[in-house]
Backbone bond lengths (Angstrom), bond angles and torsions (degrees), N, CA, C in turn:
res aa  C-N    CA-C-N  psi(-1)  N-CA   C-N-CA  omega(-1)  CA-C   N-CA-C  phi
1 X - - - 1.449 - - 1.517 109.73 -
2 X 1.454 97.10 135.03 1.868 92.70 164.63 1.376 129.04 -83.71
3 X 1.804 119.81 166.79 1.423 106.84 -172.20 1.818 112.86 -47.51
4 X 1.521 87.45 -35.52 1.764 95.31 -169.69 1.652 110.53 -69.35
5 X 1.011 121.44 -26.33 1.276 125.17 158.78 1.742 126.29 -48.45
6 X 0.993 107.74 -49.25 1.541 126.73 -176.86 1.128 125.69 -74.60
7 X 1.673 116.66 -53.73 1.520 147.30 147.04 1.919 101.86 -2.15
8 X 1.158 131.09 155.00 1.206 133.57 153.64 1.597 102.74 -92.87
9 X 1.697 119.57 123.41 1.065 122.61 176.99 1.837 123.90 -73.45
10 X 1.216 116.41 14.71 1.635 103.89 -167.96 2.140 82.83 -153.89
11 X 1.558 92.38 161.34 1.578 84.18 178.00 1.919 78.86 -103.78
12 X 2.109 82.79 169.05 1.465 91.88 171.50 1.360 115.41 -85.00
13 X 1.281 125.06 166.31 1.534 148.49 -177.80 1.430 90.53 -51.62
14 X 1.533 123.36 144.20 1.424 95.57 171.31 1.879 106.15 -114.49
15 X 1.708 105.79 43.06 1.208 123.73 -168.02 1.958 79.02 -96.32
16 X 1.435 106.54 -47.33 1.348 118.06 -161.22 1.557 100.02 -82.95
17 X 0.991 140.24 -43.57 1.639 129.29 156.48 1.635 112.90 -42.31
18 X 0.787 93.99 -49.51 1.988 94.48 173.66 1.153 123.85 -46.76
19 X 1.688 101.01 -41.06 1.682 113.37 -161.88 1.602 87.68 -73.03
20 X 1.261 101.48 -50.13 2.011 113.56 -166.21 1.360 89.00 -65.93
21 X 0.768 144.45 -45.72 1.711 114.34 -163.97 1.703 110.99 -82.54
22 X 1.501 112.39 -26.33 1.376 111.61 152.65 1.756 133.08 -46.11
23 X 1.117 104.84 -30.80 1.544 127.17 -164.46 1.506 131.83 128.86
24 X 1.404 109.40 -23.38 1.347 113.19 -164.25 1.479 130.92 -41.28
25 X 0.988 134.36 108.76 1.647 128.77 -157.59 1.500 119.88 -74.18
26 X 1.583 102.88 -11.25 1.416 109.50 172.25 1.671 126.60 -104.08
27 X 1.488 97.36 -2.39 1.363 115.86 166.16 1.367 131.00 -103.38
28 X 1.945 102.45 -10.02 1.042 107.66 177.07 1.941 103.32 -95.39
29 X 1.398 106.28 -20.91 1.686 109.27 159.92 1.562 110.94 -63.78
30 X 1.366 93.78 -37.68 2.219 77.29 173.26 1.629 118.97 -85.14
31 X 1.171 114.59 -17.95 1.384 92.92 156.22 1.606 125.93 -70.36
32 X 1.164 101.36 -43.56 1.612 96.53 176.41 1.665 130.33 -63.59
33 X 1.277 89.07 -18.36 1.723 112.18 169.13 1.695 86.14 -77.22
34 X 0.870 150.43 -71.35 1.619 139.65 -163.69 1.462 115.93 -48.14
35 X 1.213 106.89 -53.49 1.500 118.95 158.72 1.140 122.96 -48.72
36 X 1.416 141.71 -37.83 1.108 153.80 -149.22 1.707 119.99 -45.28
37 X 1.228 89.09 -53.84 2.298 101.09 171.62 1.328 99.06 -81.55
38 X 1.400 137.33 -29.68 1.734 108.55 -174.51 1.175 99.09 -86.89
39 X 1.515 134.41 -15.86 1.056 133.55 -173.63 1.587 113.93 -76.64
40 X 1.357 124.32 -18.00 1.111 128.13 -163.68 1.598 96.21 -120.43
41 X 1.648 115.39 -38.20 1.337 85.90 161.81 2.025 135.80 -66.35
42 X 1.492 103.91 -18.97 1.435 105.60 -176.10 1.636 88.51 -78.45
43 X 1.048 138.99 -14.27 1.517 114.66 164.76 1.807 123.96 -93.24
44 X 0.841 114.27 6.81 0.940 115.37 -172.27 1.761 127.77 -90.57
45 X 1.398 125.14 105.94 1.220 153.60 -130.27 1.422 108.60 -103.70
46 X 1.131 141.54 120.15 1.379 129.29 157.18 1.475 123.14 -83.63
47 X 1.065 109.90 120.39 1.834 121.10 178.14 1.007 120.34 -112.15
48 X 1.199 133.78 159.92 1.938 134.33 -152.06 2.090 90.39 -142.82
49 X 1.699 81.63 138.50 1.430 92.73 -171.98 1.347 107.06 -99.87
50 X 1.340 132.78 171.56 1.289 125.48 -176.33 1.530 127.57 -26.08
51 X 1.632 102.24 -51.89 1.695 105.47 -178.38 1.415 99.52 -79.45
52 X 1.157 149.90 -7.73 1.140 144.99 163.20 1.682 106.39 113.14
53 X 1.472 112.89 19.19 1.309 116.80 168.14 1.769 133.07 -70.06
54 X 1.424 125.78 97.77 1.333 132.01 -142.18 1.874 96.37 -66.73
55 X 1.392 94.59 145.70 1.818 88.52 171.36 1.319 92.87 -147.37
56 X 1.659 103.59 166.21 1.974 111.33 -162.91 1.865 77.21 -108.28
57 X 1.487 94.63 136.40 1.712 112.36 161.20 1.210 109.29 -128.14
58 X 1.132 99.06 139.56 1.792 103.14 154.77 1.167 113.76 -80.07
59 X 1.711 126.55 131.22 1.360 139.60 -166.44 1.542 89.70 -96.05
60 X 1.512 117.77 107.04 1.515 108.35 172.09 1.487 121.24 -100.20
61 X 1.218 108.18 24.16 1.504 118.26 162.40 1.800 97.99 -74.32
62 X 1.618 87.83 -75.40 1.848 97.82 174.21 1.308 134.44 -30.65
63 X 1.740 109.25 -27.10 1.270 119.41 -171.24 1.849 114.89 -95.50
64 X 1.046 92.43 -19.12 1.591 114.18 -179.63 1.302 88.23 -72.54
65 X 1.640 114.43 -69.33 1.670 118.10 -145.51 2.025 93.53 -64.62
66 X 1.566 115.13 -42.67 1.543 113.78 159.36 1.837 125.16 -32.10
67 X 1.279 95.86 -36.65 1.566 93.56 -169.43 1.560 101.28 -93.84
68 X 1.495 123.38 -23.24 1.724 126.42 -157.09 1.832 82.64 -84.59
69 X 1.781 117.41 -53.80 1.299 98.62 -176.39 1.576 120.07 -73.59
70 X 1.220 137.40 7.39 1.126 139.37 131.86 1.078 145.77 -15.82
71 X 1.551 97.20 -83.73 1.398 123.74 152.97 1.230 121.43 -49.06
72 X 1.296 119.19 -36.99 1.827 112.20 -177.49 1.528 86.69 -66.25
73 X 1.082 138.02 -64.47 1.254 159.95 -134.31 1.735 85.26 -58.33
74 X 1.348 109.79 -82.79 1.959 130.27 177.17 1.889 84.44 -22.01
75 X 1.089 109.03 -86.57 1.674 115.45 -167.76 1.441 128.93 -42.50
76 X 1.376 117.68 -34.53 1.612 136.72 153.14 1.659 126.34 -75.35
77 X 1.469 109.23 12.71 1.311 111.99 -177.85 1.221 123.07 -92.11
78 X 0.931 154.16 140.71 1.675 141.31 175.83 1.404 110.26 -118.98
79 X 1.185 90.65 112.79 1.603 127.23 168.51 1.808 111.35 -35.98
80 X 1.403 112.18 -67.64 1.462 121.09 174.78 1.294 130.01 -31.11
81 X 1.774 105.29 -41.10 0.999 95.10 -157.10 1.863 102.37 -90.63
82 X 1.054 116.24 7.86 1.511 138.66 -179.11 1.672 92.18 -79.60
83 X 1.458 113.93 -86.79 1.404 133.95 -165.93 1.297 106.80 -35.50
């Protein structure tokens, strides 16, 4: 994949950054829904099968720990100093 591939193509609302850094649980699912493909491509792992044939995985340890520091991230943000 290319960077431009991976990238999130549109910025978010910044009605919906507000809500997420407030708490909102359905704004903090749409950011992570925005994220969602770069997030899974920066985890994503190549592993080799017995004969040594390479395959692309998503590491969903990596992708979890991607979305949890996220989220801290959404919740520790301050709005103000943007506005």
């Amino acid at each position: 994949m290319t960077e431009k591939q991976t990238k999130p193509s549109s910025l978010l609302p910044y009605t919906t950054i507000e809500a997420a850094a407030s708490g909102d649980v359905d704004a903090i699912n749409a950011v992570l829904k925005h994220y969602e493909r770069y997030i899974a491509a920066i985890a994503t792992r190549t592993l080799y099968d017995e004969n040594g044939g390479p395959h692309l995985c998503i590491d969903e340890a990596m992708r979890r720990r991607l979305e949890t520091k996220l989220i801290t991230r959404i919740l520790k943000f301050d709005v103000s100093r943007i506005a």
